[in-house]
C-alpha positions as CSV (number, residue, x, y, z in Angstrom):
1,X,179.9,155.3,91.1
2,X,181.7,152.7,88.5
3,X,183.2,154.0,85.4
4,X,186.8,155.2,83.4
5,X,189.1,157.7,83.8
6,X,189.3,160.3,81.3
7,X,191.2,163.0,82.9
8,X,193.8,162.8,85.8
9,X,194.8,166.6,87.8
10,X,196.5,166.8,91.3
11,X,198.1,170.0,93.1
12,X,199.9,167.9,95.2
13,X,197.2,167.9,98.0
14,X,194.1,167.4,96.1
15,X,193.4,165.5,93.3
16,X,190.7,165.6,90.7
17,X,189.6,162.6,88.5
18,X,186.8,162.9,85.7
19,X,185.4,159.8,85.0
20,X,182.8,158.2,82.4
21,X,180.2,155.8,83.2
22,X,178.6,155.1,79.6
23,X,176.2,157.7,80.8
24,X,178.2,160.9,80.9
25,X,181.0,162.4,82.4
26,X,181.4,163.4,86.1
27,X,184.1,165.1,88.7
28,X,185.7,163.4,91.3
29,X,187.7,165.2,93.6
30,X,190.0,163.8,96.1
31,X,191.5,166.0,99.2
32,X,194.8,164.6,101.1
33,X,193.7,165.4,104.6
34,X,190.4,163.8,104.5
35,X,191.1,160.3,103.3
36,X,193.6,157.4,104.3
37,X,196.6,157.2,103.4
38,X,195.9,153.9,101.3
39,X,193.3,156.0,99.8
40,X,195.3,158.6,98.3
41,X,198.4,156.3,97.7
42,X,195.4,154.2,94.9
43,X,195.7,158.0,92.7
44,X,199.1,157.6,91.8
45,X,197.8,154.2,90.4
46,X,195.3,155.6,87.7
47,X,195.7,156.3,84.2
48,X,193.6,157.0,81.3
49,X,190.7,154.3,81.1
50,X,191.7,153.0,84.4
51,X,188.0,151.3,85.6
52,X,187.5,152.4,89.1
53,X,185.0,152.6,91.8
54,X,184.0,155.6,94.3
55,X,182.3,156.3,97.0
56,X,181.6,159.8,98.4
57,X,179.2,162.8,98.5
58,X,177.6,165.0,95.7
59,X,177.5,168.3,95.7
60,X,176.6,171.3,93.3
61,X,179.1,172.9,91.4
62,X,178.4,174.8,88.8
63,X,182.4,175.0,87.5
64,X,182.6,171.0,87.6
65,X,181.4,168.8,84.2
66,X,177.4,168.4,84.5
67,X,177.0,170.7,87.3
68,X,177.9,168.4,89.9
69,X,181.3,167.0,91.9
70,X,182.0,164.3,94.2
71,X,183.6,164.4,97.3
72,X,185.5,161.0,97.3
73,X,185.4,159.0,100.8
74,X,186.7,155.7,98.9
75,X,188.8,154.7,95.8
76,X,189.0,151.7,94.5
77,X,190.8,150.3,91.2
78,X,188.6,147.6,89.4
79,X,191.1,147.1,86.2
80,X,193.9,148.9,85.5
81,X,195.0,150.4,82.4
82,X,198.9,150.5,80.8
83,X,200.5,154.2,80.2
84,X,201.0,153.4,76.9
85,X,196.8,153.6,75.7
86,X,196.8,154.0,72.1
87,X,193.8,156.7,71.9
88,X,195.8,160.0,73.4
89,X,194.6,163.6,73.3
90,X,196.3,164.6,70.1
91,X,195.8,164.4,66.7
92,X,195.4,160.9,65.2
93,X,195.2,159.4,61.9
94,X,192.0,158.3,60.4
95,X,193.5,154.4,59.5
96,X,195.2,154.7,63.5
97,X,191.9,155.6,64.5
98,X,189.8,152.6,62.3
99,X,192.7,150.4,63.2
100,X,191.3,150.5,67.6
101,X,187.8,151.1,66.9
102,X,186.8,149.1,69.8
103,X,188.7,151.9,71.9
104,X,188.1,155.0,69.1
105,X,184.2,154.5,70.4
106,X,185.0,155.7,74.2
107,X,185.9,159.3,72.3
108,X,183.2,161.7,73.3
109,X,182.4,162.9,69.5
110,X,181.8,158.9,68.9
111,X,179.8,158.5,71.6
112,X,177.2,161.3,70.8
113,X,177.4,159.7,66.9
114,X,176.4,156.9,68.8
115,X,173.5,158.0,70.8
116,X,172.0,159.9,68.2
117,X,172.1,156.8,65.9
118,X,170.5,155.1,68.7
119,X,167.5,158.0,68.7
120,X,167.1,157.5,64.9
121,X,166.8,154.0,65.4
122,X,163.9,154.2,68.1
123,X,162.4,156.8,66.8
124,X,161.5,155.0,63.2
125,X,160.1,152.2,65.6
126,X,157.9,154.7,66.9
127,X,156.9,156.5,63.7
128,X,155.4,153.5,62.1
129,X,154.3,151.8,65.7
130,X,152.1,155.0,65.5
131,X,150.8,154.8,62.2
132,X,149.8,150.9,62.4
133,X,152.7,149.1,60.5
134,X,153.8,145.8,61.6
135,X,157.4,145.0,61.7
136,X,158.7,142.5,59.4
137,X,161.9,140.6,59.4
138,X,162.9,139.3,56.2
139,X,165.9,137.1,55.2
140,X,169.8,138.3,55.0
141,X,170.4,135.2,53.0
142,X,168.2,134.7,49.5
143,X,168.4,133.4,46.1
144,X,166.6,136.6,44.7
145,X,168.1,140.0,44.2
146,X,166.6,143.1,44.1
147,X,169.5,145.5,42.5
148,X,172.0,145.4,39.8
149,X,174.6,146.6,42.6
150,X,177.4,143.6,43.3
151,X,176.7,141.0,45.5
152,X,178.4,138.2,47.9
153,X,177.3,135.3,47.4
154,X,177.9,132.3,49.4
155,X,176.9,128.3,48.7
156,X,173.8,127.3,50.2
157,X,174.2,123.3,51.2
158,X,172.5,121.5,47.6
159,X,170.5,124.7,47.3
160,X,173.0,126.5,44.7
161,X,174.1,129.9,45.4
162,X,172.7,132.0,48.0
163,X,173.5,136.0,48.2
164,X,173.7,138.6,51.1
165,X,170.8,140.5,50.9
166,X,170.6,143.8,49.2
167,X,166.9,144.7,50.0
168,X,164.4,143.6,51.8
169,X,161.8,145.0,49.7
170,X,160.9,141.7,48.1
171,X,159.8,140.3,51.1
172,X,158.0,143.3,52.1
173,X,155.7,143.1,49.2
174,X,154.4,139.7,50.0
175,X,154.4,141.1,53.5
176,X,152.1,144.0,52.8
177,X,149.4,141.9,50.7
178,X,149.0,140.2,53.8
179,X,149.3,142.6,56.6
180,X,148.4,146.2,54.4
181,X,151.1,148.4,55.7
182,X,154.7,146.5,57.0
183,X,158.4,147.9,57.4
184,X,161.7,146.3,57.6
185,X,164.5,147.0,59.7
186,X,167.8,144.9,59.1
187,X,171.2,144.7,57.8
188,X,171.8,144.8,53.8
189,X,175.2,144.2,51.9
190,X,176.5,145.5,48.7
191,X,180.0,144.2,47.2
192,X,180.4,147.5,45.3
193,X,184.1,148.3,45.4
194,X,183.2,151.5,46.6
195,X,185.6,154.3,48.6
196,X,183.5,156.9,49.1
197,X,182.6,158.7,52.0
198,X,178.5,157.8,51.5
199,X,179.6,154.0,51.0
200,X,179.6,150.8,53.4
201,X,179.8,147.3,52.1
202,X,177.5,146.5,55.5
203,X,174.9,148.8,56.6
204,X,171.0,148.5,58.0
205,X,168.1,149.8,55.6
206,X,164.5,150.8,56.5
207,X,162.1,150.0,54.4
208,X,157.9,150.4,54.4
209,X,155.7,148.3,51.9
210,X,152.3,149.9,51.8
211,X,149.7,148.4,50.0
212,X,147.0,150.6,47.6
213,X,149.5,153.4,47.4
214,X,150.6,154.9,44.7
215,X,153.9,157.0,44.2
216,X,152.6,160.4,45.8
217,X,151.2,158.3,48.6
218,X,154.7,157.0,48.6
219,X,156.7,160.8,48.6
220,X,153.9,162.1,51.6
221,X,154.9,159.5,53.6
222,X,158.9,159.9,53.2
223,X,158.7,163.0,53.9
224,X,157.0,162.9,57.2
225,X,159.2,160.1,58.3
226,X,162.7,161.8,57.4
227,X,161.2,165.1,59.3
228,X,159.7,163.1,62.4
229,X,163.5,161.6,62.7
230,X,164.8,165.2,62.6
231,X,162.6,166.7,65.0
232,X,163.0,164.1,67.3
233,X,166.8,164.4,67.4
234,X,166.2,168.5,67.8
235,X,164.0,167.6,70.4
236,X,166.2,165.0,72.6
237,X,169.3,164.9,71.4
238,X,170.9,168.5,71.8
239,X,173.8,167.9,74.1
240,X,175.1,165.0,71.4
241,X,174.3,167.5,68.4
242,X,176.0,170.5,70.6
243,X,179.6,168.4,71.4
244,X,179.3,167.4,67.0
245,X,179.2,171.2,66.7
246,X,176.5,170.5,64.6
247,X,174.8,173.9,62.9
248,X,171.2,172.7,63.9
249,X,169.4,175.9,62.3
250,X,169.6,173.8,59.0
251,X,167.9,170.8,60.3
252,X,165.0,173.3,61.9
253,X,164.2,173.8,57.7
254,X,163.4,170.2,57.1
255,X,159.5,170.0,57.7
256,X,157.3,168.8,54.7
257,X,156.4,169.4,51.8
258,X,160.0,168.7,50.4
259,X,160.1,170.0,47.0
260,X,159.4,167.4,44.1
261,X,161.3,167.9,40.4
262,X,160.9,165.6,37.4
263,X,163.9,163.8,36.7
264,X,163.6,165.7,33.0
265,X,163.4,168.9,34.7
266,X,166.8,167.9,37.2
267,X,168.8,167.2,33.9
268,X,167.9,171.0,32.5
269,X,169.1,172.3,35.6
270,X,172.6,170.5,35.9
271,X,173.2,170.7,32.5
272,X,172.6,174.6,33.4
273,X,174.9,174.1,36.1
274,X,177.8,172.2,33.8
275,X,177.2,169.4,34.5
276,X,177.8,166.8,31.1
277,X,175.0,164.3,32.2
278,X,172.9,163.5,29.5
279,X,168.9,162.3,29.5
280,X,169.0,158.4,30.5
281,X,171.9,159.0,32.6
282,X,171.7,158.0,36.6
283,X,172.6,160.9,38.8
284,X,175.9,160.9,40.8
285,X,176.9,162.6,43.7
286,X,178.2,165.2,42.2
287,X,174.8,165.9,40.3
288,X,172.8,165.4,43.4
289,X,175.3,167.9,45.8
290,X,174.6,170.1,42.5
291,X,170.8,170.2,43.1
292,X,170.1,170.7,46.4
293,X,172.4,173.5,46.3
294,X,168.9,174.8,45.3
295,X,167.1,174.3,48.5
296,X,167.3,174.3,52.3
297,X,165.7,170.3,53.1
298,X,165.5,167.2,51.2
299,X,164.3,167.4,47.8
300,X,162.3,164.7,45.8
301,X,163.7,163.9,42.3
302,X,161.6,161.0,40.3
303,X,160.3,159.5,37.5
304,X,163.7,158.4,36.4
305,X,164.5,156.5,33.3
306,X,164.0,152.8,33.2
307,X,167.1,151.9,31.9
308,X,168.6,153.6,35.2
309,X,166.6,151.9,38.0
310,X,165.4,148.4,39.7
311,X,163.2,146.0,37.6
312,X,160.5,146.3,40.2
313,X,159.3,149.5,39.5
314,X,156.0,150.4,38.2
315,X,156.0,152.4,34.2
316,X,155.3,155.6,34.4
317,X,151.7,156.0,32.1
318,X,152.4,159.6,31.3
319,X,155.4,158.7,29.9
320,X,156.9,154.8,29.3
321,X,160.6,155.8,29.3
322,X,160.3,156.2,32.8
323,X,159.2,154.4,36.1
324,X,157.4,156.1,38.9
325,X,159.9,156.5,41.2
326,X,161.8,159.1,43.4
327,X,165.0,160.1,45.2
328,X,165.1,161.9,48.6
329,X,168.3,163.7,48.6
330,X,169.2,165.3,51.7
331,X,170.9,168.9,51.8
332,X,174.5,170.0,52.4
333,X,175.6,167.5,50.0
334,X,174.7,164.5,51.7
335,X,172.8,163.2,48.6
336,X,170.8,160.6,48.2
337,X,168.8,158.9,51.6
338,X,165.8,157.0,50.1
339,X,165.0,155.5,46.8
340,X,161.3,154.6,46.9
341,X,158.6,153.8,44.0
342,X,155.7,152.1,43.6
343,X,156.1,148.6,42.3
344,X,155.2,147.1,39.2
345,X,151.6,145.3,40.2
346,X,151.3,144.0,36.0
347,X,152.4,140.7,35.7
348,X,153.1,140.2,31.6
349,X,155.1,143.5,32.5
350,X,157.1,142.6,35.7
351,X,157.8,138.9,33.7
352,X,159.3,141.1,30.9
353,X,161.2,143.4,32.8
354,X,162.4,140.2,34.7
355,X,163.3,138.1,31.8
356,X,164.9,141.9,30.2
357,X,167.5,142.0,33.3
358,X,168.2,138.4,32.4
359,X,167.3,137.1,35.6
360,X,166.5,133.8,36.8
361,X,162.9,133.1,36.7
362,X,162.7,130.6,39.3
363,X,164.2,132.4,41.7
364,X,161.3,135.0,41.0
365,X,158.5,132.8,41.6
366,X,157.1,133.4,44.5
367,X,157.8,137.2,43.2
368,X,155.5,136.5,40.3
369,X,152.7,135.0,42.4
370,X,152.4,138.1,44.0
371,X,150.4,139.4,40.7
372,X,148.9,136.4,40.2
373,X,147.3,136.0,43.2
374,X,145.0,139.2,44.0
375,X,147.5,142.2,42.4
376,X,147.1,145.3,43.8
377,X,148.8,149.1,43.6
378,X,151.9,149.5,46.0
379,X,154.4,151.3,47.3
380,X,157.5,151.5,49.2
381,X,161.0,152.8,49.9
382,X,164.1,152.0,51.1
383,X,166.1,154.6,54.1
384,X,170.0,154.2,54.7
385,X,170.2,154.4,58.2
386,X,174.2,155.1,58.1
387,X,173.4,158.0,55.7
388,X,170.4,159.9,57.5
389,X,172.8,159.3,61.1
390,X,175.7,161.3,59.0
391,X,173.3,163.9,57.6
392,X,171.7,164.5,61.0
393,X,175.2,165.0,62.9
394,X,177.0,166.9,60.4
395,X,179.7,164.7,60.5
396,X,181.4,164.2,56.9
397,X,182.2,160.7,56.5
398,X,179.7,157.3,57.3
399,X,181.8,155.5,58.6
400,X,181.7,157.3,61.7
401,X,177.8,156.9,61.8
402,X,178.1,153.0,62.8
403,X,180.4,151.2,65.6
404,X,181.8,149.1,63.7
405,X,182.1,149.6,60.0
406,X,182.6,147.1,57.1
407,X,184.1,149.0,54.4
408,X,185.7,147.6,50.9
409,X,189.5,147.3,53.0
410,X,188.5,146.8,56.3
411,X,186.8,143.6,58.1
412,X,188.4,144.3,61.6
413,X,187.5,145.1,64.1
């Protein structure tokens, strides 16, 4: 076996070493009398993260990490480690912790984080593999936006400015008239100077286009999806939710149908609450952590006032304040994990909402052409994979939910 040292014990005449080898944790055991002298001499070498390799037999044990010991015949040191490694078994600062990320990771806690993030991520691929979408990569760099949110922006050789993606979605759409039912999977950016614990300047989206859906198509399929990512973590991933002392009891609640409440309706019921929002208003966190107070799994809010959402989405007919849209907002105050809608297939009515935004309409095109060309009803939505990884673990912050996190003050590591 080759791995690191995470814990070091000796009485004098045996030694024990547990070690990691990116797959778990296992017991070494070392015994004076049956070894070399060189052999036991190479213990007194090791520290934490020392890389090392043994040689010796398994055997049950039911007291030892996993079940299992070794009976070392042979140590040897592959790299050494200083005494002085920053990441010791005591209490550490958050910005500490942020500061040696690239060491923070080898922490059990962020390893489990890790692997469950890693489940989420194969298990979309395997939810839409399923149901016949076709994956899609779109473009990081663009000339079209797709939200109000900030944006970095960067100069693109004599093409003028060019921006970090926000969305895929754009893409998607043309996607979808050609291959019916696509997703995307890639990094987004927002340059929202945002400190909050649901924020990251970098973090990867999920996004489905379906065409000749409409917005309830849209909600059915969201809800399967967030519950097929939950089940599957339930299902494979209970040692990583058991070491993040995760409460999974709440996560058995989230099977469909999620509730759905009229934005209108959302606004009565905060207002009830104390909240001071007022009809036209977005919702903030605070209002969201408000609502699902209410229920025990994600809850739909939609049909949100246009003024408050994307220029994309399609007028409500019942009611031409609003666009036919929704929320998923996850419970335990984790708030909002999608933002979905169908899209605005008009063309006179996409132009206007384009030219109301005051964008430019040459970067929007293409976009146009997309009702010119054979319109048709669709629908899509947009998952945070950083948020649904934080909601799934329990864990209280996103940062924590992706190895290396770009936040508003930090770039490094």
């Amino acid at each position: 076996m080759r791995g690191w040292v995470t814990h070091l014990r000796s009485s004098g005449k045996v030694a024990f070493i547990v070690m990691r080898d990116g797959t778990g944790t296992l017991q070494a055991v070392l015994v004076k009398s049956a070894v070399p002298p060189e052999i036991w001499s190479r213990f007194a070498e090791l520290t934490q993260e020392t890389s090392i390799s043994i040689t010796g037999d398994v055997r049950m044990d039911a007291r030892a990490p996993g079940g299992v010991e070794v009976g070392i015949s042979n140590l040897d040191i592959l790299g050494s480690s200083p005494i002085d490694y920053p990441i010791q078994p005591k209490e550490h600062g958050v910005d500490f912790l942020m500061d040696h990320r690239h060491l923070w990771l080898r922490s059990p806690r962020q390893q489990a984080i890790l692997r469950v993030r890693h489940e989420v991520e194969q298990a979309i691929q395997d939810f839409f593999y399923e149901r016949g979408f076709i994956r899609v990569d779109t473009p990081i760099l663009t000339a079209a936006i797709g939200e109000r949110s900030g944006l970095f922006s960067t100069e693109y050789f004599d093409e003028g400015t060019a921006y970090l993606a926000q969305t895929g979605q754009l893409y998607g759409e043309a996607a979808a008239a050609a291959l019916g039912r696509i997703y995307t999977f890639g990094p987004t950016f927002r340059a929202e100077k945002s400190k909050t614990r649901r924020h990251l300047t970098e973090f990867w989206m999920i996004e489905p286009e379906v065409a000749f859906f409409d917005s309830n198509d849209n909600m059915r399929l969201q809800e399967d999806f967030v519950s097929f990512l939950v089940r599957r973590c339930l299902d494979r991933r209970k040692n990583e939710l058991a070491e993040l002392e995760r409460d999974t009891s709440k996560l058995e609640n989230v099977v469909p149908p999620f509730a759905r409440l009229d934005y209108s309706d959302a606004v009565t019921l905060l207002q009830r609450k104390g909240s001071e929002i007022k009809w036209g208003d977005d919702l903030g966190a605070e209002d969201e952590a408000l609502i699902v107070e209410e229920y025990d799994k994600p809850v739909f809010v939609m049909n949100y006032p246009k003024e408050a959402k994307a220029f994309y989405m399609k007028e409500n007919p019942a009611d031409p304040r609003t666009v036919l849209c929704d929320d998923c907002l996850a419970p335990e105050g984790y708030g909002e994990i999608i933002g979905g809608s169908q899209r605005e297939d008009d063309y006179d009515k996409l132009l206007a909402r384009i030219k109301e935004e005051g964008l430019p309409l040459d970067a929007y095109g293409w976009y146009l052409d997309l009702r010119r060309y054979g319109t048709f009803e669709h629908s899509g939505f947009g998952l945070g994979l950083e948020r649904t990884v934080a909601w799934i673990c329990g864990t209280p912050h996103i940062r924590e939910t992706s190895a290396f996190p770009r936040l508003m003050n930090r770039l490094k590591p």
